[in-house]
C-alpha positions in Angstrom: 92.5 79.1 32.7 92.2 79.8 29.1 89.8 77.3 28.8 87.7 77.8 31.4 87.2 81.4 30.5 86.3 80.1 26.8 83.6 77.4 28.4 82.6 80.7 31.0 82.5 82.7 27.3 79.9 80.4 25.7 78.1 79.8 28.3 77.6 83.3 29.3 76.6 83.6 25.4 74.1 81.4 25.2 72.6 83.1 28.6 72.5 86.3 27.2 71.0 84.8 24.0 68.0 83.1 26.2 67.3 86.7 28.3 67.0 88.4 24.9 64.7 85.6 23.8 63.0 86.0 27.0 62.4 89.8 27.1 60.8 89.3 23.3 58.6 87.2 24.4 58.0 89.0 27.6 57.2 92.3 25.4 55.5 90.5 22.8 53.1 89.2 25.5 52.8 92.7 27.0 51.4 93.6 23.5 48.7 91.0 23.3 47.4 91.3 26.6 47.7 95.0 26.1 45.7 95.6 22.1 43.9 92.3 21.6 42.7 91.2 25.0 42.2 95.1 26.0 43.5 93.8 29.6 47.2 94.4 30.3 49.3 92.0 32.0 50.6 93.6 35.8 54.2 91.9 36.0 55.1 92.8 31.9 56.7 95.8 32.5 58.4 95.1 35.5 59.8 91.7 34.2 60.9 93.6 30.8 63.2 96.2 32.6 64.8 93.6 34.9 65.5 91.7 32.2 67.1 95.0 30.2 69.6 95.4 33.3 70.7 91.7 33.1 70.9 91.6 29.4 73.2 94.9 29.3 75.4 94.1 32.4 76.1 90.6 31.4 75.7 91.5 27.7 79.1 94.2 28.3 80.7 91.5 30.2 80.1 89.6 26.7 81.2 91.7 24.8 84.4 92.9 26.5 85.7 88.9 26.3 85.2 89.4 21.9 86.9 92.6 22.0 83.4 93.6 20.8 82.6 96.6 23.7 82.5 100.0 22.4 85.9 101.9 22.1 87.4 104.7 20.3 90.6 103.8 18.4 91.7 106.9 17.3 94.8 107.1 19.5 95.8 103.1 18.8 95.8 103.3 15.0 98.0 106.2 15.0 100.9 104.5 17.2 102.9 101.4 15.8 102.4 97.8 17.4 104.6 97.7 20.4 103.2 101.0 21.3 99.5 100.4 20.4 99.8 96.6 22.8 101.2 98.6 25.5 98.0 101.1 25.5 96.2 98.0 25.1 97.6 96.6 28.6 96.9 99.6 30.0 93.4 100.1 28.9 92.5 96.2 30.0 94.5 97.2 33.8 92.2 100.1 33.8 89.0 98.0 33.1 90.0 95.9 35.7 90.0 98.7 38.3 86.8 99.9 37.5 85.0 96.1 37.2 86.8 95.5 41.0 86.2 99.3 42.3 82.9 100.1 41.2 81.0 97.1 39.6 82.1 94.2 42.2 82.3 96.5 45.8 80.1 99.1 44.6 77.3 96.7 43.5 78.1 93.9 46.1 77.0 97.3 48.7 74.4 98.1 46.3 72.7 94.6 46.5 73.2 94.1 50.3 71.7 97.3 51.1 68.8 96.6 49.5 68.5 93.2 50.5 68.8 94.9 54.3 66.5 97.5 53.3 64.1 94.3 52.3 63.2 96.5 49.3 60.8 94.7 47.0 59.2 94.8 43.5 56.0 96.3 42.9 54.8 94.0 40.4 56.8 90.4 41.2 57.4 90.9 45.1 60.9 89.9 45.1 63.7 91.7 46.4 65.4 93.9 44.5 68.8 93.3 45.8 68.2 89.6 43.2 68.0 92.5 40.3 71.0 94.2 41.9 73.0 91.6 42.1 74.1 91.2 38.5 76.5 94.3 39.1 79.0 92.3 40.9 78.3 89.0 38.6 79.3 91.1 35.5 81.6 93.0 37.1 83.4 89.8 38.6 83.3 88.6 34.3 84.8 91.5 33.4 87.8 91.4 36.0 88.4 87.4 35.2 88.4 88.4 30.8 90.7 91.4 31.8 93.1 89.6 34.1 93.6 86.8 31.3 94.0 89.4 28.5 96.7 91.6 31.4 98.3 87.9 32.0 98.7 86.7 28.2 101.6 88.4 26.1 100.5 90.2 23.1 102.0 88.2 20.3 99.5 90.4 17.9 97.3 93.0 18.7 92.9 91.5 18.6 91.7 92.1 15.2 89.7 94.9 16.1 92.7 97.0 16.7 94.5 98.3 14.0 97.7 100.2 13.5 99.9 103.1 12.4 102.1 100.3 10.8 99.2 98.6 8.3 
């Protein structure tokens, strides 16, 4: 599993990479057809803040495999090692909850609601349940990367977390 999730890791990467490469470009092009041609593009906009959602969804998903995602550390570096990995476990289980609960059945609903409604873009025409459905992509990520960190035995603690005992 370990290395499936590390293929899933760098592949997820390099997707991320090309969606941030793609909303420069799509901006960039928003600019030029905006100031030099005096004639803005329709579909810019629209294309940019699709692209923002995928880019921070799967971008968190990212992150939360590097131990990269925004946390406060406050109460681990206070508390020794064994202590610190057990709030660690608990804090992954948690994650997992909230990835199954609100991000996987919460946007799974979301998507095919709006893909009932037959709700579609103003700009690109396509339904908006395709934007949507990047909720229960990430949100499946996030469950897998939390499951293998709940499932592997903390022989140290990630780099990023430090403790009372340093």
């Amino acid at each position: 599993m370990k290395n499936l999730l590390a293929k899933v890791e760098v592949l997820l990467g390099y997707f991320v990479g090309f969606l941030m490469f793609a909303i420069v470009a799509d901006v960039s092009w928003q600019v030029v057809t905006r100031f030099v041609m005096s004639e803005p593009s329709s579909y810019t906009e629209e294309v940019a803040r699709f692209l923002l959602i995928w880019i921070g969804l799967l971008g968190a998903a990212y992150a939360y495999r590097k131990h990269a995602h925004l946390g406060l550390d406050i109460v681990t570096r206070s508390l020794n090692a064994p202590t610190a990995a057990a709030v660690q476990k608990i804090t992954d289980g948690v994650c997992l909850l909230f990835a199954l609960a609100v991000m996987v059945v919460g946007g799974a609903n979301l998507m095919l609601i709006t893909l009932e409604l037959d709700q579609i873009s103003a700009a690109l025409q396509i339904p908006i349940g395709f934007v949507y459905s990047v909720l229960p992509i990430s949100g499946c990520l996030i469950m897998l990367f939390a499951l293998e960190r709940l499932l592997t035995p903390y022989t140290s603690l990630p780099e990023n977390i430090s403790t009372a005992e340093e």
